[in-house]
N, C-alpha and C positions, 0 to 999 in steps of 0.2 A: 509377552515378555515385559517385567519391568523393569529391565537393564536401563541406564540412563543412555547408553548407546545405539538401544533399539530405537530411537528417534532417528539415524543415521543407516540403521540396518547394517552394522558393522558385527564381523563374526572376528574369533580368534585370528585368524591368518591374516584379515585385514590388517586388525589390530597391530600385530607384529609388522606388518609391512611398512607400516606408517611411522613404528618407533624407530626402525631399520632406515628407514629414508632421514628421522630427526636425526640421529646418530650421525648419520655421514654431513647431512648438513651443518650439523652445530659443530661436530667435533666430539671427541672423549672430553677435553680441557673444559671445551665452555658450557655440557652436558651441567654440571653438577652446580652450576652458577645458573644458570638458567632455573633449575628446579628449585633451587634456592631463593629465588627473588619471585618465582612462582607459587612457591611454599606460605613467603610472609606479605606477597598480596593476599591470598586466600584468608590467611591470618588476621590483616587488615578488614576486608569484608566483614568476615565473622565478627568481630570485636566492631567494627560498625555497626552492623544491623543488630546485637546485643544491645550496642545504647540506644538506639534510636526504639527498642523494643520497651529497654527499660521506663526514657522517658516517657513513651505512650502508657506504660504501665500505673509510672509514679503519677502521671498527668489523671489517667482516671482516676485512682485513688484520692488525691487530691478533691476533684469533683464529686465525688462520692460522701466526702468528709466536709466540704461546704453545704452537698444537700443535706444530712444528717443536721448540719449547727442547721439550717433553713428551717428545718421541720421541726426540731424541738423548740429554737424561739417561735414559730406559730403557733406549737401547744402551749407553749409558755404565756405567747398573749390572749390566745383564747381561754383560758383557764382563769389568767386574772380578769378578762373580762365577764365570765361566767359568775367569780367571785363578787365583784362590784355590784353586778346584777341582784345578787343573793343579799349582799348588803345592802342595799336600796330599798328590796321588797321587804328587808326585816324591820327598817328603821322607816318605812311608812307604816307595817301592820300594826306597830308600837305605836308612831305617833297618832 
């Protein structure tokens, strides 16, 4: 079962049982206020764990686009150090 309530091995009847015993306990009135403030926690969460997704996101990316600048100034300075090289061995075979 991938019910998230198969963790609890709860069936239909339980299920009813248990919203049947909230009812009496909470009340009709304070039902709909209850669900309501349980509504925009859940809201809350979600929109937390979004940023906290986001930043880990933007945060790789980030790292990603420092190794990139990394690796092109290493080719950058191995290239002109390759060129210097080549100019050295031109202007000794000349002289």
């Amino acid at each position: 079962m991938n019910s998230p309530l198969a963790l609890f091995n709860l069936g239909g009847g339980e299920i009813i049982l248990i919203l049947a015993l909230i009812l009496l306990l909470l009340g009709a009135r304070k039902l709909p206020d209850m669900t309501k403030g349980l509504g925009n926690g859940i809201n809350e969460w979600k929109k937390a764990t979004r940023e906290v997704t986001d930043e880990i996101n933007a945060s790789t990316d980030r790292n990603d686009d420092d190794r990139t600048h990394l690796i092109i100034h290493g080719i950058t300075a191995l290239l002109l150090i390759l060129l210097g090289i080549a100019i050295l061995s031109f202007l000794s075979a000349i002289l």
